[in-house]
VEXBA-47489 format. One record per residue: y negated, x negated, z of N, C-alpha, C, O in turn. Coordinates in steps of 0.001 Angstrom, whole numbers, plus 500000, padded with zeros to 6 digits. Each point is the difference from the previous one (the first is absolute). Example, Ala and Ser with C-alpha at 12.3 -4.5 7.8 and 13.67 -1.06 7.14 Angstrom:
BEGIN
505690486810507800498810500890500000498800499100500000500019498964500665
498931501386498615498810499180500060498910500770500730498892499491500169
# end
This chain:
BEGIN
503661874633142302500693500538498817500953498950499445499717498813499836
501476501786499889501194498544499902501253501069498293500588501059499779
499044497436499489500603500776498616500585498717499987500008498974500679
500678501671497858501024498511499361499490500007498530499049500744499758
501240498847499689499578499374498357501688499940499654500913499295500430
499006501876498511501487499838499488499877499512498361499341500469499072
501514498476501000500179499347498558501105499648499351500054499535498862
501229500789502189501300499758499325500957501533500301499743501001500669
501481498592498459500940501592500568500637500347500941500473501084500342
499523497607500218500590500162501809499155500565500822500480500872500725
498277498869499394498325500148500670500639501990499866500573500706500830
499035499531497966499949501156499666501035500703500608499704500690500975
501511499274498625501150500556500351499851500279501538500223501108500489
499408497871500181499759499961501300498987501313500415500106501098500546
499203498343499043498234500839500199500978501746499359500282500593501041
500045499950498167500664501222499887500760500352500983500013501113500527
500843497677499841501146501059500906499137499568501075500850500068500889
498543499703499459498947500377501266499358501462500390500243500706500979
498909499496497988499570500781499593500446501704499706499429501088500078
501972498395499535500871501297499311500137501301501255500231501159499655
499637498554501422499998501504500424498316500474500477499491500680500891
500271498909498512498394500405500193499584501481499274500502500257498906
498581500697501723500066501038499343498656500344499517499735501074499459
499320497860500780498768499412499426500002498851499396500782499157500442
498486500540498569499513498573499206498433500055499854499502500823499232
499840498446501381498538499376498989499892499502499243499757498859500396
500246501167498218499837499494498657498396499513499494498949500603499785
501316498548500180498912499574499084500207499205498641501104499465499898
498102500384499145500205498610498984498578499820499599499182500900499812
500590497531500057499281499035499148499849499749498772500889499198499716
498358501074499180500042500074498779499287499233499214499265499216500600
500699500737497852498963499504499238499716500638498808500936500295499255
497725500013500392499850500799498891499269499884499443499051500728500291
500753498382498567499402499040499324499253500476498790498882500507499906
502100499173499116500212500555498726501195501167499542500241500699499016
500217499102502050501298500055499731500109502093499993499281500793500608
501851499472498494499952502084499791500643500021501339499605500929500705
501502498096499960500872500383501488499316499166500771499764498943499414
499756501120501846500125499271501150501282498993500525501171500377500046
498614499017500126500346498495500419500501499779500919499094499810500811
502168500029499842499962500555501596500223498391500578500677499144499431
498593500692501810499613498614500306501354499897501670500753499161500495
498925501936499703500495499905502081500427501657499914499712500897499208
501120499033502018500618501146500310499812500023501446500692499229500663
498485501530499921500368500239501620500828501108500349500055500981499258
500899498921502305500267501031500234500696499949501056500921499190500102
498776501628500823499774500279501866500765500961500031499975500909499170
501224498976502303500119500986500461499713500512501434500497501040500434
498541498041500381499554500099501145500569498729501003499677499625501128
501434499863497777500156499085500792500626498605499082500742499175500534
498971500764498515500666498680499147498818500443498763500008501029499324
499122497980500639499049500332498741500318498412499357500111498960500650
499991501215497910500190499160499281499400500107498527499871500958499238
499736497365500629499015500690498618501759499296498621500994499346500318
498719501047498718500864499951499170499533499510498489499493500700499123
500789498059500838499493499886498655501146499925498545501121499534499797
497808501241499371501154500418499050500109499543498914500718500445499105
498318498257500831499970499118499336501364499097499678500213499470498909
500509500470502039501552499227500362500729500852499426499773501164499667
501677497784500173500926500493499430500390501097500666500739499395500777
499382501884499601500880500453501029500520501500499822499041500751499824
501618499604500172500784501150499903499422501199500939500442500062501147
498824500663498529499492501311500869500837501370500514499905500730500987
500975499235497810500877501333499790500582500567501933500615501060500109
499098498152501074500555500429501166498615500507500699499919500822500912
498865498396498353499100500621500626499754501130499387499949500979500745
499824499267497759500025501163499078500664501300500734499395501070500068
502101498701500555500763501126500573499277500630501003499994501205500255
499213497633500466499347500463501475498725500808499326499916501221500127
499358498214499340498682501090498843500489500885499805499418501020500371
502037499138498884499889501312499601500953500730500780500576500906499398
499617498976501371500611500620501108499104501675500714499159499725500856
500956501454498911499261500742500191500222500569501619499674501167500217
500692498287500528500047499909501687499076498523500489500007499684501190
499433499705498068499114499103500724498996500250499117499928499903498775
498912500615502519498831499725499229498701499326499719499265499904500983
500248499566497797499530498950499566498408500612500032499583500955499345
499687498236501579498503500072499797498784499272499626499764499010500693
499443501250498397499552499220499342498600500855500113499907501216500164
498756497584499670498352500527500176499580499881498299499863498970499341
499969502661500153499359499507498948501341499624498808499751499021499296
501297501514500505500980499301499142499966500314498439500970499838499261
498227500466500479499716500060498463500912499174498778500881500182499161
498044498587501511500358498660499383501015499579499886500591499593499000
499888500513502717501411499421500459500838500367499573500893499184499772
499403502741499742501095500659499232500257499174498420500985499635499357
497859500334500510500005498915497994500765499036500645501173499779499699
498192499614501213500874498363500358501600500614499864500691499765499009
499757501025502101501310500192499775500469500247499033501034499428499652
498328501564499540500902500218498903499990499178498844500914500079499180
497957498991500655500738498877499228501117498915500511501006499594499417
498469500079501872500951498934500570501214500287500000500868499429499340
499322501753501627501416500510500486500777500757499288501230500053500020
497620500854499001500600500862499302500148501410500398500546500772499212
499003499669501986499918501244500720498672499901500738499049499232499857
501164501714500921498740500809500949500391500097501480500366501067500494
499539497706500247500640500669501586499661501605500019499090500580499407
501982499995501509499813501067500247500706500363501689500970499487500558
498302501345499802498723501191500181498925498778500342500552498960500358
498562501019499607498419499571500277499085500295501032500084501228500030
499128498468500801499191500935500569498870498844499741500209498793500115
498558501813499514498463499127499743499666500495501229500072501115500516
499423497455499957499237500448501407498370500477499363499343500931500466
500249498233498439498089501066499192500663501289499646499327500679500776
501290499999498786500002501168499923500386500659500919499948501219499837
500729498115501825500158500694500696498707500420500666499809501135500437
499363497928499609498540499973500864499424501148499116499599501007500584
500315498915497856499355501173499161500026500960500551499037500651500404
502495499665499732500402501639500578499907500195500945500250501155500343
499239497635500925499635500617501555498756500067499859499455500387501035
499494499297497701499018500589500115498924498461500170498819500285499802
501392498365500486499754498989500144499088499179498854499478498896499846
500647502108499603499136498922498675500626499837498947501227500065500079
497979499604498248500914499754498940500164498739499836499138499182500323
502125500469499092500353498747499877499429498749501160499189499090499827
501522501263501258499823498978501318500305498520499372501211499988499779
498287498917499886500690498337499925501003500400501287500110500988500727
500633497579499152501197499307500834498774499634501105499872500603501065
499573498699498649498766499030501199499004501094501188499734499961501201
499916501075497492499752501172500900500836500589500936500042499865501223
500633500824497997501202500665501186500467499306501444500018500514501118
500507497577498291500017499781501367498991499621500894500264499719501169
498433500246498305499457499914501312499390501458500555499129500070500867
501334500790498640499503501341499888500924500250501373499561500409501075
501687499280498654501079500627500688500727498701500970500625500235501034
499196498637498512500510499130500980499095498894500622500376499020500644
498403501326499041498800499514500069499863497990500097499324499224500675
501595500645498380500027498615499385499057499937498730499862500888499159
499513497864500881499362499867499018500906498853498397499876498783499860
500677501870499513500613498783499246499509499663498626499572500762499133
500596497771500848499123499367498996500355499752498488500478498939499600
499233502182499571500528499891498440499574499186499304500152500413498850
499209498274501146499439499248499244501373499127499320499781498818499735
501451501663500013500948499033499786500388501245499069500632499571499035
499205501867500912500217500674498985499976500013498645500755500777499416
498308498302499794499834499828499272500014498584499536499261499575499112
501418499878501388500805498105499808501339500159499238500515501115499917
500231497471499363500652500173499105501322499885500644500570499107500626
499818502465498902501063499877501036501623499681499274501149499963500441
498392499897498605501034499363498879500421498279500341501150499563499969
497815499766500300499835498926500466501040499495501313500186500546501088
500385498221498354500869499498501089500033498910500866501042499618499469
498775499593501325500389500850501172498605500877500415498792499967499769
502151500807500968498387501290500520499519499237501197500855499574500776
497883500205499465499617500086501273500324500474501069500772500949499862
498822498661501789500587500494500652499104501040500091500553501099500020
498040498922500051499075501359499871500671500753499071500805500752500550
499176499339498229500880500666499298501203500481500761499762501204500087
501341498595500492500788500285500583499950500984501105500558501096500041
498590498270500963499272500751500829499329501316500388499841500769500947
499759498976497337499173501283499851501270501159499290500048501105500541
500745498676498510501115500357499662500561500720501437499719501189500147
500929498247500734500630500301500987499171501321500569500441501142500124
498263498378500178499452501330500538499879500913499460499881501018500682
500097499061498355499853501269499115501418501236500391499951501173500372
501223497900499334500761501335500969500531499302501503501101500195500516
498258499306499796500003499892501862499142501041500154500721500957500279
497612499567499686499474501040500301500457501260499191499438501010500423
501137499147498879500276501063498976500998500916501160499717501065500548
501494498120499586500848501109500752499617500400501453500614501012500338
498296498349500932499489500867500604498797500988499800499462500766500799
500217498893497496498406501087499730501190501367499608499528501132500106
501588498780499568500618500852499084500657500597501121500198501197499793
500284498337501518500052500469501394499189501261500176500426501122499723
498343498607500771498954500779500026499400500983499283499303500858500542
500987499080497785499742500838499364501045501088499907499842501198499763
501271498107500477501564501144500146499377500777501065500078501157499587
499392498860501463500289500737501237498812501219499499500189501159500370
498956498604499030499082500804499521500467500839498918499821501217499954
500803498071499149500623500822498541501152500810500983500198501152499613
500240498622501052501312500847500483499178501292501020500265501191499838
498917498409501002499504501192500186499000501287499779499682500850500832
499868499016497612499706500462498953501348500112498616499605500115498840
501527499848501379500959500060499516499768499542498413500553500566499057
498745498569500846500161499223498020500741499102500174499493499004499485
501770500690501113500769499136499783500474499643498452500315498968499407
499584502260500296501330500281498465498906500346499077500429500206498865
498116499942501271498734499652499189500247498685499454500369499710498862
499360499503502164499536498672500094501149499279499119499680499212499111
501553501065501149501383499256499318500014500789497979500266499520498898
499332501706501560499738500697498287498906499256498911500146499839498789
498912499838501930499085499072499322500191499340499252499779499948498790
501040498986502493500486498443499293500983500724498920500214499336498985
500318501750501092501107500037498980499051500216498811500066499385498935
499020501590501390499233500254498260499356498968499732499931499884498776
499464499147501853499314498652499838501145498962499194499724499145499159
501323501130501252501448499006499469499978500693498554499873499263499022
500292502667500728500247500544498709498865499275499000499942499766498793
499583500109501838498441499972499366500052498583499056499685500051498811
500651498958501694499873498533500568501426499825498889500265498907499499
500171501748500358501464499836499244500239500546498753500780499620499127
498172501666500903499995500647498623499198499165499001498861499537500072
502158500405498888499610499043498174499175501490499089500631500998499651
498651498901500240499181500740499133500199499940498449499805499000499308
500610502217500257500885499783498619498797499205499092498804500127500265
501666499108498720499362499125499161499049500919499145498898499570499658
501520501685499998499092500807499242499213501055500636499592500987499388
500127498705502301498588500313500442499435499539500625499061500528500597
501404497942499543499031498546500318498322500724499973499304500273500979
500357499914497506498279499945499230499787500656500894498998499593500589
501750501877500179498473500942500798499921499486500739499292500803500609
500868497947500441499548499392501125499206498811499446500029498925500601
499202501247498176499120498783500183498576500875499889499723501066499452
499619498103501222498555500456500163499447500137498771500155499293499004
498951502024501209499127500089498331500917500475499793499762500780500922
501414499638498631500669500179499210499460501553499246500254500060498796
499101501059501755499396500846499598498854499556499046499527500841499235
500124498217500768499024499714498691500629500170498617499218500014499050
502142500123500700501030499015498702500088501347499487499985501074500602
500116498647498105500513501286498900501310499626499900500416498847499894
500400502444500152501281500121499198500709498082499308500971499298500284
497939500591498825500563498727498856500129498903501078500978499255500078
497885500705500801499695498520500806500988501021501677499315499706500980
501324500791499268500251500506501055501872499372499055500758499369500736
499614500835498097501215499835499744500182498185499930501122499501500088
497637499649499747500023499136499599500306498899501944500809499108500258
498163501534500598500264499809501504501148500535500330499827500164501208
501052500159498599501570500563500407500626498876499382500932499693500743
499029499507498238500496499088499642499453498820501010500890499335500529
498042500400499729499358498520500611500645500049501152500791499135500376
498654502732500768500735499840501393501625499929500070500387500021501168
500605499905497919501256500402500009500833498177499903500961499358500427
497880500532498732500288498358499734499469499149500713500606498949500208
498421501225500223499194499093501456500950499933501099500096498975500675
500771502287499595500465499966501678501340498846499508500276499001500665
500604501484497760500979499236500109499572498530499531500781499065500175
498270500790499372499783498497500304499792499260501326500434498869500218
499004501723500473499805499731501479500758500228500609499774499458501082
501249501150498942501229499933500349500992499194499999500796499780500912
499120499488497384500761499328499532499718498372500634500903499317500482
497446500174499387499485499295500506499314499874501320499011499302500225
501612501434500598499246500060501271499016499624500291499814499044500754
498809502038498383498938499286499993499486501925500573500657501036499895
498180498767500586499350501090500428499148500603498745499279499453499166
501042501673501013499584501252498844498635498917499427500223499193499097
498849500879501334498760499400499218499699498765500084498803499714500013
502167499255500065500645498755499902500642499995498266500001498996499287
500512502370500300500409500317498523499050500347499435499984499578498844
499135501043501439498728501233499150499435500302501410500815500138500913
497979499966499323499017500670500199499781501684499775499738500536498924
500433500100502310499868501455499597498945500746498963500103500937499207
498686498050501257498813500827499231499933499566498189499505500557499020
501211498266501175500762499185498866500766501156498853500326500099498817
499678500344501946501888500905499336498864501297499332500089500592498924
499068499525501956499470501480499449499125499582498665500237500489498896
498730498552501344499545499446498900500701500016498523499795500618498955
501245498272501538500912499897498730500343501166498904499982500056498770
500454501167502668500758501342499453498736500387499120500353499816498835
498006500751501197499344499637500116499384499562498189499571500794499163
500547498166500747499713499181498779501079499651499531499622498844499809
501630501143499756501028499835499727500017498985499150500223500254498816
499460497864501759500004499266499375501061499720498743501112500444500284
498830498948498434501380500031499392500090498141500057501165499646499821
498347499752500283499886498482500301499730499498500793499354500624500842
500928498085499384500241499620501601498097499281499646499278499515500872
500593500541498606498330499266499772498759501249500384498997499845500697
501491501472498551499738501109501028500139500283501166499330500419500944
501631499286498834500328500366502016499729499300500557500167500416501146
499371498402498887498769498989500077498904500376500977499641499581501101
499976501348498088498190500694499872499982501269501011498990500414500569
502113500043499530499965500761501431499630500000500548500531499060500591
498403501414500295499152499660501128500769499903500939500723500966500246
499356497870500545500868500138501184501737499008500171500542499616501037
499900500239497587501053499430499971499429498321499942499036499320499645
502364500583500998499495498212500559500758499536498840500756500766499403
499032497673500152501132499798498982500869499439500587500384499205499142
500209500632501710501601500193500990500694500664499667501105499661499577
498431501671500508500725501138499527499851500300498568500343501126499640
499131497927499353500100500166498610501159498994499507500850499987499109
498814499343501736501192497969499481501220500552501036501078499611499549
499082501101501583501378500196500006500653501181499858501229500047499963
497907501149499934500791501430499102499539500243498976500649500833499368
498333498738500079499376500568498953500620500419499226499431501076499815
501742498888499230500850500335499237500781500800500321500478500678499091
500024499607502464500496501476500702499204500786499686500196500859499140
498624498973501583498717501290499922499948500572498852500255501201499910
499400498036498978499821500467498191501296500856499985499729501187499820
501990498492500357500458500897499970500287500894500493500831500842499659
498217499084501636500241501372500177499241501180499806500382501169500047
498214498257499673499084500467498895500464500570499469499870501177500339
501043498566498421500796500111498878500917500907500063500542500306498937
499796500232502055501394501143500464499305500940500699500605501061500158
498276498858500317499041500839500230499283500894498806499578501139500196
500365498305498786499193500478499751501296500537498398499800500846499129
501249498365501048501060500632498699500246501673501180500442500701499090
499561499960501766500194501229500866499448500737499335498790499965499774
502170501013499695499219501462499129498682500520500526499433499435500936
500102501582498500498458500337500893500545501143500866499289500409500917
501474499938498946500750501039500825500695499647501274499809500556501081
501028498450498677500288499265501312499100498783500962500396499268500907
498603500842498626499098499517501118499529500341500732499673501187499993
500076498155500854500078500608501799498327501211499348499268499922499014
500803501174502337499045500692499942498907499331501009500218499342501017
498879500928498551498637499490501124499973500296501523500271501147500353
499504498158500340499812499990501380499249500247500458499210499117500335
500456502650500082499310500295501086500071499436501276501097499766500507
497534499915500244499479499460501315499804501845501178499231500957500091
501578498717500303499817501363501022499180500302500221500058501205500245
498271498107499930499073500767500440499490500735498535498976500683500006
501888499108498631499598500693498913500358501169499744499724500559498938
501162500144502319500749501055500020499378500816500672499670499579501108
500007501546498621499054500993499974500851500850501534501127500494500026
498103499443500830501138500467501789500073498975500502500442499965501148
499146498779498177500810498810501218499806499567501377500720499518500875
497646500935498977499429499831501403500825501597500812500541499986501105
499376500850498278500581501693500860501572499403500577500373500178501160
500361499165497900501559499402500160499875499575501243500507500515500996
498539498157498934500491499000501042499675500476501424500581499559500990
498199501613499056499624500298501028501338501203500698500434499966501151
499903500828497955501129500821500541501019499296500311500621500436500969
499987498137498312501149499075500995499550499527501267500764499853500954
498085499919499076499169499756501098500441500526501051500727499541500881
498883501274499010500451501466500964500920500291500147500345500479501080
500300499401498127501952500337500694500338498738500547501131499997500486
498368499125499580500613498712499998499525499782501835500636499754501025
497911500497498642499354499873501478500521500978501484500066499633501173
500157501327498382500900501206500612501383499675500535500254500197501188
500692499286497928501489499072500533499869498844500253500874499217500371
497899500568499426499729498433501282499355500428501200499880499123500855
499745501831499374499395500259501256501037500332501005499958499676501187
500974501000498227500610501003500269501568499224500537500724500525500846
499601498116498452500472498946500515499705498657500592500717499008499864
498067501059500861498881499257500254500681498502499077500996499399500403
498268500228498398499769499052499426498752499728498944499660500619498991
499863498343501575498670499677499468499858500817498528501133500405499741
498013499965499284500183500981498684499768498562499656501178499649499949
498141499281499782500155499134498904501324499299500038500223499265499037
500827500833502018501052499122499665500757501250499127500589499781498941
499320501304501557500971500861499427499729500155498345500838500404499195
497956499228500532499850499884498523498629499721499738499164500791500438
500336497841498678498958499285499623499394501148498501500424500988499400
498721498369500569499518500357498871500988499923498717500391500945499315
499858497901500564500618499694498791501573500762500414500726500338499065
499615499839502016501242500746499952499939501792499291500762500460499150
498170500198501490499366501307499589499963499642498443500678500772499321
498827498458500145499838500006498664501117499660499056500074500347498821
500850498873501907501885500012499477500319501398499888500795500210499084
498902500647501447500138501151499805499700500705498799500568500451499005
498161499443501569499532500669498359500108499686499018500027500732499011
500079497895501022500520499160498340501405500631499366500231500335498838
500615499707502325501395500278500132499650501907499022500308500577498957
499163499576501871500219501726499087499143500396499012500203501062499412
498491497950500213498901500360498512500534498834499238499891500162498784
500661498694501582499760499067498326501401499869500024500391499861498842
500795500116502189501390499392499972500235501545498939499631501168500117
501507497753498440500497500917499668501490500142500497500592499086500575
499931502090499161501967500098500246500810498518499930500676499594500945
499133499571497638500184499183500324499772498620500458500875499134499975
497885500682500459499148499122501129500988500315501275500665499043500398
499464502016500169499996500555501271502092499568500120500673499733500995
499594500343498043501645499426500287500030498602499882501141499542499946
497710499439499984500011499136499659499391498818500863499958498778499860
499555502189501168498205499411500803501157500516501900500943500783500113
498364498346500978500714500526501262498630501214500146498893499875499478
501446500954501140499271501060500121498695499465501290500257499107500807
498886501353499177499008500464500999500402499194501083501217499813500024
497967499508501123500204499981501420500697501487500712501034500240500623
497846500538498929499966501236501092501186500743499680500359501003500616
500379498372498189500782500838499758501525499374500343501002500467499458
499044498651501306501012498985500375500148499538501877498894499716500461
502128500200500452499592499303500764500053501583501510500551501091500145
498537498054500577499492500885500922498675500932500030499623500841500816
499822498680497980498851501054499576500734500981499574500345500890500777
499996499111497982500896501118499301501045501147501399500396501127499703
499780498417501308500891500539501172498874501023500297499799501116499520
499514498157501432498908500730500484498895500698499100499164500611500665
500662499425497984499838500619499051499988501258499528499231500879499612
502468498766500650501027501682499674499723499978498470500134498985499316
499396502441500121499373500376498802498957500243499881499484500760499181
499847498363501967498469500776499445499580499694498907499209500766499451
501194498019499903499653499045498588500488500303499094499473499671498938
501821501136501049500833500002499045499333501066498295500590500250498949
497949500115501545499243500351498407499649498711499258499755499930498796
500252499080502057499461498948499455501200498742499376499925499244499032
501124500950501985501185498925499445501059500808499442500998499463499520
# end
């Protein structure tokens, strides 16, 4: 296995127009995720079967020629597992390579298992055994090791012949344009900002809170994300989720109260404490009329078990019927996006929120209307 270590803009420039008529890329990146609300991006790999080079982006260097080749929608970029990696891009670069193909969700949909590792797959499929013990080393840290390196390199040295092999299978079961739809709703997904004033229903518990303490948590979650935002610190690096409900909760009016909270560290009293109180304070100035209404838990909804079992069933039926596994075609928690979507989303939640999985994508295709009582 033979790479280069790119660290200046000549290296690079080079390494692109090498590269540039390639109609595949193996992508990978190296990260760190600390404290921090963004990931960290440490290394950049990326293969085209025949010039693999790792890229560090730590250096001064101008990307915008490799950027063109990412987003270039005639070469396509494959990546194991890109979740993460899409955040990486879109803070670093500022976009989303596009089209995508995940070689774990390609294995999903041939039926292979959920969520295959990188280490699995290749020895599954290229029957190498490779050694991740460098996965979790500091990859921020300079200079990198050559294990570090090493191990870097392989990651897309085996990637683009496992992604070989899985093409020849996805193509003759025809999910080519499955597999590429994914990554796109995984990218929507991955990209969508969640309006500031319905932050609160995604915190846990949150169905415990009355109206008063439900208006008072719309203030904490609205102000937590833009502090962590502001300070690139990770959501409960600012507050503590179970933190937030408490507070809403007992609605300390002093920081000597808010003290006594069960649960709050005094970290989070000595460096927001005086945010929190106001937002206490604007919480709780909210007419009684405009405070949020209480949060039903779906299984409090009288049908919910009859609901989920009839999506069930339609769901299981157009997966059979397009041979794809029924749990990739929709998880639990996807069936229940559903139903949330049509008993608690109001009119204006629903112009405000991305709609449903099932209701987006290549589910929604193969779908048709059978859903459409529900979305």
């Amino acid at each position: 296995m033979q790479y280069q270590v790119i660290e200046s803009q000549q290296a690079l420039d080079e390494f692109v127009s090498n590269i540039s008529a390639a109609n595949v890329l193996a992508v990978d990146t190296e990260f760190m995720r600390r404290r921090t609300l963004y990931p960290e991006i440490a290394l950049l790999q990326v293969y085209d079967g025949k010039h693999l080079a790792l890229i560090d982006p730590l250096t001064d260097i101008d990307f915008s020629q490799l950027w063109a080749l990412f987003a270039d929608t005639h070469v396509l970029k494959v990546l194991h597992s890109p979740s993460e990696d899409i955040e990486v891009f879109l803070k670093f670069a500022g976009f989303i390579p596009s089209p995508i193909f995940d070689t774990q969700f390609a294995l999903q949909l041939l039926g292979e298992g959920s969520c295959i590792g990188f280490a699995n797959m290749v020895k599954q499929l290229r029957e190498v055994e490779i050694d991740k013990s460098e996965s979790r080393t500091d990859w921020l840290r300079r200079p990198l090791t050559q294990k570090q390196l090493d191990y870097a390199a392989s990651d897309v040295f085996h990637l683009l012949p496992c992604y070989e092999q899985i093409l020849t299978q996805v193509n003759e079961k025809h999910l080519f344009n499955i597999v590429l739809q994914e990554s796109e709703l995984l990218a929507q997904k991955r990209s969508f900002r969640q309006p500031d004033e319905l932050l609160y229903l995604d915190v846990k518990n949150v169905w415990q809170l009355k109206p008063r303490d439900l208006a008072i948590l719309k203030e904490l979650a609205a102000w937590r994300r833009a502090k962590a935002e502001k300070k690139n610190l990770a959501l409960n690096f600012v507050l503590k989720e179970h933190n937030m409900v408490e507070i809403a909760k007992r609605r300390p009016s002093t920081l000597g109260s808010l003290r006594n909270v069960p649960g709050i560290e005094p970290m989070e009293v000595n460096r927001s404490g005086k945010e929190i109180l106001a937002c206490i304070e604007r919480g709780k100035a909210v007419g009684e009329q405009d405070c949020p209404q209480r949060v039903r838990r779906l299984i409090d909804f009288k049908g919910y078990k009859a609901a989920c079992k009839d999506i069930k069933h339609i769901i299981a039926d157009v997966a059979k019927r397009n041979n794809i596994p029924v749990d990739v075609f929709a998880s639990k928690k996807q069936i229940n996006q559903v139903i949330s979507w049509s008993w608690k989303k109001s009119e204006q939640e629903k112009q405000l929120l991305m709609k449903p999985d099932l209701a987006l994508g290549w589910r929604a295709t193969l779908l048709e209307d059978k859903l459409n009582s529900w979305l």
